[in-house]
C-alpha positions as CSV (number, residue, x, y, z in Angstrom):
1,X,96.2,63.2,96.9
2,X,95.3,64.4,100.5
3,X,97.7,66.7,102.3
4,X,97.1,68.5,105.8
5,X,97.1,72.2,106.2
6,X,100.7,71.9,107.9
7,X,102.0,70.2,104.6
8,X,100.1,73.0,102.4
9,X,101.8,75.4,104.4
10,X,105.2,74.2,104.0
11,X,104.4,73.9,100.3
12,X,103.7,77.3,100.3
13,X,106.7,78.1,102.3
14,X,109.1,76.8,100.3
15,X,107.3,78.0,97.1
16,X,107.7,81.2,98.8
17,X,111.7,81.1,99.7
18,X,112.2,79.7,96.1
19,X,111.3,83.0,94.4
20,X,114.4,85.1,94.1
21,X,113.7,88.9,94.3
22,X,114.4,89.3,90.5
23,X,113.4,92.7,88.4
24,X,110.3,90.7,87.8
25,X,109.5,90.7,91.5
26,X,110.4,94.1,91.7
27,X,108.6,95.5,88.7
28,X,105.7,93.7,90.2
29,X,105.9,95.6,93.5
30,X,106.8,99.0,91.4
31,X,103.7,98.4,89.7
32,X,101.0,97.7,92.8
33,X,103.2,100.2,94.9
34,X,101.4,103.2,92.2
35,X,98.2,102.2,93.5
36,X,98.9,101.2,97.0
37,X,102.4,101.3,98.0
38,X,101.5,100.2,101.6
39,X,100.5,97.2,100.3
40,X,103.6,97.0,98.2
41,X,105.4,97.3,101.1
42,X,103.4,94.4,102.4
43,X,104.1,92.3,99.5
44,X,107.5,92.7,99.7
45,X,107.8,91.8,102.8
46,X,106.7,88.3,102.2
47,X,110.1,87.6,99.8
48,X,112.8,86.0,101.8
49,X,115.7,88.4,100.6
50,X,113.4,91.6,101.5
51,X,116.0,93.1,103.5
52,X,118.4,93.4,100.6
53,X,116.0,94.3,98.2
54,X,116.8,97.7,97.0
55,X,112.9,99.3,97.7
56,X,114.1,103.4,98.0
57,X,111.4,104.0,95.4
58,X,109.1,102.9,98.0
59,X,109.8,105.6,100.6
60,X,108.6,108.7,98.9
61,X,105.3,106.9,97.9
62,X,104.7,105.4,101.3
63,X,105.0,109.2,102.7
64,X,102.4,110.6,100.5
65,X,100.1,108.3,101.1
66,X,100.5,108.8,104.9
67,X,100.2,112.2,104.7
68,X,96.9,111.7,102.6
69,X,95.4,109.3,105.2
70,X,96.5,111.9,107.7
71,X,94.2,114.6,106.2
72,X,91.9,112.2,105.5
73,X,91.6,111.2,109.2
74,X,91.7,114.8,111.3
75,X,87.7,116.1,111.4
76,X,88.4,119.1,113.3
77,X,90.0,120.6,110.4
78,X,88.0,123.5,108.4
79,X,89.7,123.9,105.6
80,X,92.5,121.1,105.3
81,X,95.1,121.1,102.3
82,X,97.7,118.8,101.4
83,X,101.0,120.0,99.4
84,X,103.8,118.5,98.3
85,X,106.9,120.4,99.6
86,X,110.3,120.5,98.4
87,X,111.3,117.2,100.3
88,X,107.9,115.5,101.7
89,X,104.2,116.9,102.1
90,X,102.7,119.8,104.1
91,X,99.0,119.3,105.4
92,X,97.9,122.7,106.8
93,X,94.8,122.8,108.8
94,X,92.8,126.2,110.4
95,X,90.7,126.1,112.6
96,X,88.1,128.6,111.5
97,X,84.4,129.3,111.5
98,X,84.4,130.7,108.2
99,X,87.9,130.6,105.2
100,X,89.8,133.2,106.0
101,X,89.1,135.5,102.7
102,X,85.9,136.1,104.8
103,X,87.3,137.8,107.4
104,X,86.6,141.6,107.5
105,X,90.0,143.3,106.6
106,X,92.4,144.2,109.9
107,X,91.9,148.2,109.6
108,X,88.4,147.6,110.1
109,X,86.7,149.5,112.4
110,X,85.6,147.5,115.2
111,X,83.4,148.6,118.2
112,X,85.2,147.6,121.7
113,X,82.2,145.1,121.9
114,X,83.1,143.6,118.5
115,X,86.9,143.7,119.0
116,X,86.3,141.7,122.7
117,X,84.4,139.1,120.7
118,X,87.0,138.6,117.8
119,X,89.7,138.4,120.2
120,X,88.0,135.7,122.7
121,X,86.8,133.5,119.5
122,X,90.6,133.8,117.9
123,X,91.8,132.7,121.3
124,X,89.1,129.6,121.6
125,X,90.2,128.6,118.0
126,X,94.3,129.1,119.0
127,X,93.0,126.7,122.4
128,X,91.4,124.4,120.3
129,X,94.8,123.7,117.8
130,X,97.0,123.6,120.7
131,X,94.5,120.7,122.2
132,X,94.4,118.2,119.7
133,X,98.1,118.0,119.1
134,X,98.1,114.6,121.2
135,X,95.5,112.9,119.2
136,X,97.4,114.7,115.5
137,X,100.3,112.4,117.2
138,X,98.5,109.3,118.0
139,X,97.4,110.0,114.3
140,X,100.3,110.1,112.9
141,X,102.2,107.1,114.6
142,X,99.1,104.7,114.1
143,X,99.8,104.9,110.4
144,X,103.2,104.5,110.9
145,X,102.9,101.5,112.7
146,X,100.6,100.1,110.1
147,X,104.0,99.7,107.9
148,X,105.9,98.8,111.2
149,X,108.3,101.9,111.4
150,X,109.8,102.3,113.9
151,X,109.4,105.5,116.8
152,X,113.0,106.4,117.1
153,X,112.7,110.0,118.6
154,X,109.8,112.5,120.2
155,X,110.5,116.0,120.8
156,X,108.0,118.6,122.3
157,X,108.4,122.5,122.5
158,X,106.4,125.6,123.1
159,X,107.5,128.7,122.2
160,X,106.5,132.3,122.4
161,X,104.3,132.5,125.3
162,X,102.4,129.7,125.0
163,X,101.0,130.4,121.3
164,X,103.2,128.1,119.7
165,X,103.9,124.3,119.7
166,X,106.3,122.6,117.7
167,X,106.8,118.6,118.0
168,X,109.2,116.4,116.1
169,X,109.0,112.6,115.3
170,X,111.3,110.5,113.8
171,X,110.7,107.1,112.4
172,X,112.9,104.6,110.9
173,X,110.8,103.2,107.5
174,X,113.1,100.6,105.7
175,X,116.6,101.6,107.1
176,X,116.0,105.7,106.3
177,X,114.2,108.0,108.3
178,X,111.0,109.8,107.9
179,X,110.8,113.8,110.0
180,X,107.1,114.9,110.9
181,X,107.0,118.2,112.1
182,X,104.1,119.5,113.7
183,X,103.5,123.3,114.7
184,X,100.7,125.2,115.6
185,X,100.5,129.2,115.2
186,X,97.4,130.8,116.5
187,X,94.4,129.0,114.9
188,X,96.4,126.8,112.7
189,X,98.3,123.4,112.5
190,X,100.8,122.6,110.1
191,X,102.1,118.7,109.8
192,X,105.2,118.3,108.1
193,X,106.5,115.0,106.5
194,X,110.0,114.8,105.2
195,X,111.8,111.9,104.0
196,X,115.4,112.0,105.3
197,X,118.4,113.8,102.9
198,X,119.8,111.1,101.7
């Protein structure tokens, strides 16, 4: 029997709306969503009762694996390190020449030629942090508009003379929000992810 590719898809279609999100479904999407929950996500999507499907176990694992493409994507980072925080992830970044437990102790004694040179590279490296915040941003919402959440709020602040930036998203990701909080300090950038408190 012949069909056209209209008729296949309306097969499909139908096949499609006549699969009730059961536990099977769901344990289905529990199970891909442990090795790629923005896939799950995807997959869930394509089930006609999506929107009353109950997918909160979804949330936390879609955040982690944002903030892990996140670190994965910022090359200006030295020394990047991703932890898990009491409600979402932390990526920390410093923007170094060398780690830090290089760095000659503080009570050091420094000649005014040495001291002149530590301060100006500290100051390039604080520049440097405060530049990229804009493309941290861009970042950040490209991967969550990869899972279509939604931008509901951008905040920007600088505080103490210029040497700090704080800047606060909030998106909507399947009907609870999701905080990123990014500050810099000096020669450092910290990206906070936080799934709402409910």
């Amino acid at each position: 029997m012949k069909i056209t590719m209209k008729q296949l898809k309306r097969i499909i279609r139908e096949a499609i709306d006549a699969v009730p999100p059961t536990s099977s479904a769901i344990d289905k999407i529990k199970m891909l969503a442990q090795i790629d929950p923005m896939q799950a996500l995807h997959v869930a999507q394509s089930f006609p009762d999506y929107e009353s499907m109950d997918l909160s176990f979804l949330h936390p694992l879609l955040l982690e694996a944002i903030a892990s493409n996140i670190a994965d994507q910022i090359p200006e980072s030295s020394y990047p390190e991703v932890e898990t925080a009491v409600e979402g992830w932390d990526i920390g970044f410093e923007f170094a020449s060398r780690p830090k437990r290089f760095y000659a102790a503080d009570g050091m004694n420094l000649t005014d030629e040495q001291a002149e040179e530590r301060k100006n590279q500290e100051q390039e490296l604080a520049d440097l942090a405060m530049s990229v915040i804009e493309d941290y941003s861009d970042i950040i919402k490209s991967e969550f508009a990869s899972i279509e959440a939604e931008l509901v709020s951008e905040e920007q602040a600088m505080h103490a003379r210029g040497t700090t930036i704080e800047k606060t998203m909030v998106f909507m990701l399947m009907q609870r929000q999701a905080l990123v909080e990014i500050e810099t300090f000096k020669n450092t950038i910290d990206i906070r992810i936080m799934s709402d408190r409910i």
